[in-house]
N, C-alpha and C positions, 0 to 999 in steps of 0.2 A: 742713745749710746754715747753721742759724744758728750752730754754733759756728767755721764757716768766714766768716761774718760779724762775728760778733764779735770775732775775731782780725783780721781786715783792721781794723775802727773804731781798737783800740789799737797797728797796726801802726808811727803815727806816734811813739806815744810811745815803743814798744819799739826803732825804730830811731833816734831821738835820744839814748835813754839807751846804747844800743850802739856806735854810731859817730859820733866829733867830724866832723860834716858843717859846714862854712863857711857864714856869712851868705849870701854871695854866691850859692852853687851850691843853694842848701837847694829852692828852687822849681824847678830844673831837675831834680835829683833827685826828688822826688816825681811831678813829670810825668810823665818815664820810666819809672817804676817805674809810675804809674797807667797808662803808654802799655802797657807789657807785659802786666799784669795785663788788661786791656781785649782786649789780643787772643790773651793767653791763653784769657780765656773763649769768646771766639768759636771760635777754632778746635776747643775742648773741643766746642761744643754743633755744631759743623760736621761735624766726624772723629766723634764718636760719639754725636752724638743724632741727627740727622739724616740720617747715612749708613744707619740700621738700622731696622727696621718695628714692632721692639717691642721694651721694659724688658728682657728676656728674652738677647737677644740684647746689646744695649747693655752690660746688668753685664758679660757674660759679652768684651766687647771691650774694655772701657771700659782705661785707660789704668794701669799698675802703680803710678804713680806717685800715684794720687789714691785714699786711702781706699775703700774699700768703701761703709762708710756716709754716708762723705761724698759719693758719687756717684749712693747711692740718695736723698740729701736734693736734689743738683741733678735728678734725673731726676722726685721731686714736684714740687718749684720749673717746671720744664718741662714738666709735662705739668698743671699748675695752671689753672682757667678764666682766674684774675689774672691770668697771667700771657701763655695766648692772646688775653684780650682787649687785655692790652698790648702785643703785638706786633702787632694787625693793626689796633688805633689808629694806633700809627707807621708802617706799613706805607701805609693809606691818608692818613694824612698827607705823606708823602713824594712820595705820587703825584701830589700837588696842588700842587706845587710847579712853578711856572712856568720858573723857571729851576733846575732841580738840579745843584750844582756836587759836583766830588769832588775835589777839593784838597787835601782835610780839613778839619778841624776849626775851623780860625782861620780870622777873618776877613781877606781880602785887599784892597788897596786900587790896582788894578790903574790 
């Protein structure tokens, strides 16, 4: 995970120095790129961390396209105390929410 991390931090540089991206669109493009990668991960930890009972079964489904060891470092990453406790922080948080909108992300001014 962390050399899967580390490569996301310098992503921004290595896609500047790779493709002449315009002033204008530079913010739009990383959005999307960070909108993809966000449910990328979701759907990763949906279709195969949470569809299956144990590490076991998970490597053995997990996706061809995503390393080995890169999948056994998200499957510590997810099975981490840090990281259960950080989910059912937000999870209880969420619940507390008087009005919970799902609209996404941005704020609206309806």
């Amino acid at each position: 995970m962390i050399s899967l991390i580390r490569h996301l931090n310098e992503f921004p540089k290595y896609f500047k120095g790779k493709y002449g991206i315009p002033g204008a669109a530079k913010k739009w493009v990383f959005e999307s790129i960070q909108n993809a990668w966000r449910k990328y991960k979701n759907q990763l930890f949906n279709d195969h961390y949470k569809a299956y009972e144990n590490d076991e079964l998970r490597m053995e489904k997990r996706l061809v396209d995503v390393p080995e060891s890169q999948f056994r470092d998200l499957l510590n990453y997810w099975n981490s105390d840090a990281y259960k406790k950080m989910s059912q922080t937000n999870t209880e948080n969420r619940k507390k929410l008087k009005y919970p909108h799902t609209a996404g992300e941005k704020e609206r001014n309806f």
